[in-house]
N, C-alpha and C positions, 0 to 999 in steps of 0.2 A: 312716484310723485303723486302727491296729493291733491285730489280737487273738488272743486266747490261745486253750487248751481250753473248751470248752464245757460240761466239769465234768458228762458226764449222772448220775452218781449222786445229786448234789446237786439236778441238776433232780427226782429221781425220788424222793427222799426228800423235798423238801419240800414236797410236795401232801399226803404220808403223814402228813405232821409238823401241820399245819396249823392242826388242831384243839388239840392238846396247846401249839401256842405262844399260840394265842388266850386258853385255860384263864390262863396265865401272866400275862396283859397286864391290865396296871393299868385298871380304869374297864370292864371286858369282862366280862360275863355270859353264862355258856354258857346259851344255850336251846334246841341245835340248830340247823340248816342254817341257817338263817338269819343265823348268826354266822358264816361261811366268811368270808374274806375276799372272795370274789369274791360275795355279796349285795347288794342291793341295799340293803340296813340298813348293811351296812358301806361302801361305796360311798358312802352319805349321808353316814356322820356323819366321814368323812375327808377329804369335799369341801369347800378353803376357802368361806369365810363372805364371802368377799368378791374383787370382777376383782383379780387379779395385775395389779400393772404392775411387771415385773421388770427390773431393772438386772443387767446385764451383763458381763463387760470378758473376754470369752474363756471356756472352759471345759477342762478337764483336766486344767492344769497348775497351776491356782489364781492365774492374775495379776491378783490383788488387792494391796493395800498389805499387807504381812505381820506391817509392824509396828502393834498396839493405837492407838493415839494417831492414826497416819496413818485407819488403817481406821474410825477413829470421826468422822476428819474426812469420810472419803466420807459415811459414812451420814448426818451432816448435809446436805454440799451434794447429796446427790439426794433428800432428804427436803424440806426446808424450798426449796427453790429447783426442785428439778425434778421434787418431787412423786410419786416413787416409789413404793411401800409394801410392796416385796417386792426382795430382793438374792440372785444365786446365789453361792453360793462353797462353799468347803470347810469343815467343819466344826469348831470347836472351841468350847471350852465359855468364851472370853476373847469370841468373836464372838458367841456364843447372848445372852451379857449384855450386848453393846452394840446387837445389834437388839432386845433387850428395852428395854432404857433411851429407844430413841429410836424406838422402836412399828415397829420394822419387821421384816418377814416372812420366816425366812430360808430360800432353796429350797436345797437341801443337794445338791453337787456331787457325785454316785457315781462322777464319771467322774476326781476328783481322789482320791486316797488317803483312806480306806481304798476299794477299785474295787470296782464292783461284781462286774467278775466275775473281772477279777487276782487278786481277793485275798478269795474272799466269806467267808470265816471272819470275819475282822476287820470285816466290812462287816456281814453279821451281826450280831458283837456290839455294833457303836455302835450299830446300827439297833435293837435290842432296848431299849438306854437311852434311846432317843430317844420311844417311843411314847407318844402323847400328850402330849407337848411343846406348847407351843399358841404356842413363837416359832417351830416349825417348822410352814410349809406345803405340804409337795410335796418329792419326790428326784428330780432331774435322771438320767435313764439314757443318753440316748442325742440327738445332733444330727446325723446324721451321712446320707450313705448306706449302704444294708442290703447290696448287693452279695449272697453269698449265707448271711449274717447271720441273716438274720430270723430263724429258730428260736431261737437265744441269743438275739435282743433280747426276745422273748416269753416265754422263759425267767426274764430277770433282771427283768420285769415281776412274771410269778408268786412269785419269790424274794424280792422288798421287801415284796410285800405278805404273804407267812408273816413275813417277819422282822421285819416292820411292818406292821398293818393298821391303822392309824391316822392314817397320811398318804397323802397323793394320790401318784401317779407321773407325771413329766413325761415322756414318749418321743416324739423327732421323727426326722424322715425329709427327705428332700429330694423337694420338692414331692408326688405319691402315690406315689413308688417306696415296695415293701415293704410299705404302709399296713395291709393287713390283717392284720400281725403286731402290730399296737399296740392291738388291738380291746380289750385288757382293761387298758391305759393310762387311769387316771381322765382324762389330757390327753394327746389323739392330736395330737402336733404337729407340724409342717414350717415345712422355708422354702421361699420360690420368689422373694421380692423382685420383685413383681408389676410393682410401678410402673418399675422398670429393666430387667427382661426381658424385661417388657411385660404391660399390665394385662389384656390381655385372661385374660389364665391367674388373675384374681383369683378367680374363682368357680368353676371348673372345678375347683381343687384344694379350695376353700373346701369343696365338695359332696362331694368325693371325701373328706374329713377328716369330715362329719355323716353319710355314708350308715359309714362306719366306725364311727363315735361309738355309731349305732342300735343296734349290735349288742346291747350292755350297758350302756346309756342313761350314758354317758360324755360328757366335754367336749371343748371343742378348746383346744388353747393355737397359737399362733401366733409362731416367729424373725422378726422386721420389724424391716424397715432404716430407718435414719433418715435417710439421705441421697435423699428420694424425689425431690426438687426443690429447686428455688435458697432455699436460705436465706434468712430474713425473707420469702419472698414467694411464692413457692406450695407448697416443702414441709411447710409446718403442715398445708394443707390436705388436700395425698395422705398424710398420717400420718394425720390423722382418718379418713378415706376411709377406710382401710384398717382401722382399729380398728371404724367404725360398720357399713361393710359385713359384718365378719367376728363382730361381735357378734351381728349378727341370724342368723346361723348357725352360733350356736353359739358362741364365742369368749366363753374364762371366763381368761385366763391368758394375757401378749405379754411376751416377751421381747425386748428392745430390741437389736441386735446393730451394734455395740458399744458399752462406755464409753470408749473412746479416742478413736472417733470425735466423741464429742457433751463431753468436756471435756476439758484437760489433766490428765492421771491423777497429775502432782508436787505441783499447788495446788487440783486441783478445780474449777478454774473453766470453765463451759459458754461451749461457743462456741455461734455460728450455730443449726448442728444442735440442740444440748442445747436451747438458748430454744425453739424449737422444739416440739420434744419437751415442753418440758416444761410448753407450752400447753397441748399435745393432751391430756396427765395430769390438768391440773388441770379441762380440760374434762369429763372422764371422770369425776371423781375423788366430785362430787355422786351420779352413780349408781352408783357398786361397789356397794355392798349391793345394793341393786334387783337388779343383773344378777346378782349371785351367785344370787338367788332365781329366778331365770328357767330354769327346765328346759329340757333340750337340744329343738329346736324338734321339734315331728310334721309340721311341714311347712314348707316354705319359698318363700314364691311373691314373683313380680317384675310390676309394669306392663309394659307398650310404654314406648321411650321415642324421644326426637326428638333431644336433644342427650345425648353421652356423658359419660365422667368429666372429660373435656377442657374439657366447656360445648362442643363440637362438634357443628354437626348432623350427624345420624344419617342415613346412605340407607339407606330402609328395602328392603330384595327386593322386586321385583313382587311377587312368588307368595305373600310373606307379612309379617306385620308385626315389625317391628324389635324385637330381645329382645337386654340384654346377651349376652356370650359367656357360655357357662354354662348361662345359664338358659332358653332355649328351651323348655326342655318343663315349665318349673316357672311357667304362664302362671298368674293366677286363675282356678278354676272360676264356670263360670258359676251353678253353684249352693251356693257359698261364701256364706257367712251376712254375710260381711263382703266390701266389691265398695270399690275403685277408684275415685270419678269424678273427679280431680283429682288431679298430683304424679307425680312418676317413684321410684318408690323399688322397694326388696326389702324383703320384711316375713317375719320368722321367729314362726311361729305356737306357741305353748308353751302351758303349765298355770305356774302361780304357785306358789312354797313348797311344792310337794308338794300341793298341795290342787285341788279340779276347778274354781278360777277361771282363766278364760282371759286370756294375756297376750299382745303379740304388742309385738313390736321393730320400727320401721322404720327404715334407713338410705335418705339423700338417695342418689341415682345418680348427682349430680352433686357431684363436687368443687368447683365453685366460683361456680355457682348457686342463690341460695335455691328450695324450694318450696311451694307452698300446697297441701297435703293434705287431702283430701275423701275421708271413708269413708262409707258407706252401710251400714246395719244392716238385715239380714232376719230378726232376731228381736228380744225385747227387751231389751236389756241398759245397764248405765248405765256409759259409758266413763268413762276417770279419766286424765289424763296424767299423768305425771309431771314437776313444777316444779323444775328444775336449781338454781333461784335458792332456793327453799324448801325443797329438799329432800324436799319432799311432793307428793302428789296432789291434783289439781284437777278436780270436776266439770269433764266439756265437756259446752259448748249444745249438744244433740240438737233438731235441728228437722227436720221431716218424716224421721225416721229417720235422717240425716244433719247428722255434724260436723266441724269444722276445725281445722287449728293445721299452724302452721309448720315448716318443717324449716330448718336453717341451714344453705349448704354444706358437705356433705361430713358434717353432723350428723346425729342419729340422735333416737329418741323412744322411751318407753316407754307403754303403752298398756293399761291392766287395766280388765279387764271388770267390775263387781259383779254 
């Protein structure tokens, strides 16, 4: 990807400016520091309400249907059929009214005209009319590698949020190159297409994306590919895999890479992939809210396990016991309030809504094995799962300090404390 000047006066006025464009912005009360765009006040009330599951079809150059009519028929068939509820593209006020009409999310393309940093006058002034928008959730900055970038990609992060502090920012990287330039990205994101690479690198970058996030209690978004496995037959399950594992650390925001791939882009109809796909959505789709409410994790720990994402057994090291890649040093302490005795999973430990109840996520470790999960409580608290099918929370049986519930392959659980 190709780029321009790096514009430093613009970088250097708009930290100066910051305050006096907030003053300007509809629904924004100055009360002091706390209204900077980089707060954590502001940081809150700009973070979607609900998991992005964003449709795709390229970025930069806007290949999208251009024409109204066509572009209203996408938003139908990845809404109603593949379950969507977020689209990136370029921006116009013909599109803002058809993702309104048909409830879907639009993350606004900087890297398609007006550019972010081609042209940041103009980028700028849309961004100004855009603020608090509520069919806009997120600007698109960056997919790419940083090469020696990173200072501008950091920059045009700074730059949306003066000229917007009302919406989130999406910036990815390619697997952690660069990564610490995205620390002030609401969504520190990458690709690495784990499952074709190879899985082992799924948590390895997963970690290197939350230990970036901690900086300024930030999210992940995630580029995932849809061709993980053979269609109808095992890749729904490494699509799930990869959503459930990467939720439990941290993962608020996937973009689906490509729309070409998963339907024909002249009639819109999903192939293979898309069905797929758009299992994995609708699986998901009962807890968006829940996870939007789930804070970026303060810890992230993993069991021993014996069979991998494969359903493969695991040889474990003489010298020590079997731990996905990654997670090695992220074992449960043994003086964790909450203990293991049953199930292979990774569990992302959080606080709930901003408030001091504890929540915690767990994904299955296995792709394509159910399992039976058994927690142990060392203090007292009343667990609650979360019911996919009801869309609520369900007392779980605590008996001798310990409870159960299932994981489905390659599925995941939500788990709040009262």
């Amino acid at each position: 990807m190709k780029t321009v000047s790096m514009f430093p006066k613009l970088h250097r006025t708009a930290t100066l400016l910051a305050s006096l464009v907030l003053l300007c912005t509809p629904g924004f009360v100055s009360s002091g520091a706390e209204d900077s765009p980089d707060s954590r006040e502001a940081q809150a009330r700009r973070r979607p309400k609900t998991y992005l599951a964003i449709f795709i079809n390229g970025y930069g150059d806007d290949p999208m249907p251009q024409d109204p009519a066509q572009f209203e028929k996408l938003l139908e068939a990845i809404t109603k059929e593949g379950h969507f509820n977020s689209v990136l593209c370029k921006y116009t006020p013909e599109r803002e009214a058809l993702c309104k009409k048909h409830d879907v999310l639009m993350v606004v393309d900087l890297l398609a005209e007006p550019h972010v940093f081609k042209n940041p006058q103009e980028c700028e002034a849309l961004l100004k009319t855009l603020r608090n928008n509520p069919t806009v959730a997120a600007y698109h900055l960056w997919a790419d590698r940083f090469a020696n970038q990173g200072a501008g990609r950091a920059r045009d992060i700074d730059n949306v949020h003066a000229w917007d502090p009302t919406h989130a920012t999406y910036t990815g990287t390619y697997q952690s190159g660069g990564m610490s330039f995205l620390a002030k990205s609401d969504f520190i994101s990458y690709y690495d297409f784990a499952w074709k690479r190879g899985p082992h690198k799924n948590f390895p970058n997963l970690l290197a994306a939350w230990s970036t996030a901690k900086v300024t209690d930030n999210r992940l978004g995630r580029y995932c590919t849809t061709d993980a496995g053979l269609p109808g037959k095992g890749n729904f399950n490494r699509l799930l895999y990869t959503q459930t594992t990467s939720i439990a650390c941290g993962l608020r925001a996937a973009m689906w890479h490509i729309g070409s791939r998963i339907m024909n882009m002249q009639d819109f109809q999903f192939n293979g992939y898309g069905k797929d796909l758009a299992a994995v959505n609708a699986w998901i789709e009962p807890m968006r809210t829940e996870i939007a409410r789930i804070g970026l994790p303060t810890a992230i720990y993993s069991t021993l396990w014996t069979k991998d994402w494969n359903d493969r057994p695991v040889q474990a090291p003489a010298d020590k016991p079997a731990m996905p890649p990654g997670l090695e040093k992220n074992a449960f302490p043994a003086d964790f309030w909450i203990q293991p005795t049953s199930g292979e999973f990774v569990m992302g430990v959080s606080k709930y809504h901003d408030t001091d109840r504890d929540v915690v996520f767990l994904a299955n470790h296995n792709a394509y094995a159910a399992q039976n999960v058994t927690l142990k409580l060392a203090r007292a608290a009343k667990p609650r799962v979360f019911d996919r099918k009801t869309r609520t929370y369900t007392d779980a049986v605590v008996k001798d300090g310990s409870f159960s519930f299932p994981l489905e392959p390659a599925g995941g659980a939500i788990v709040l404390f009262e």
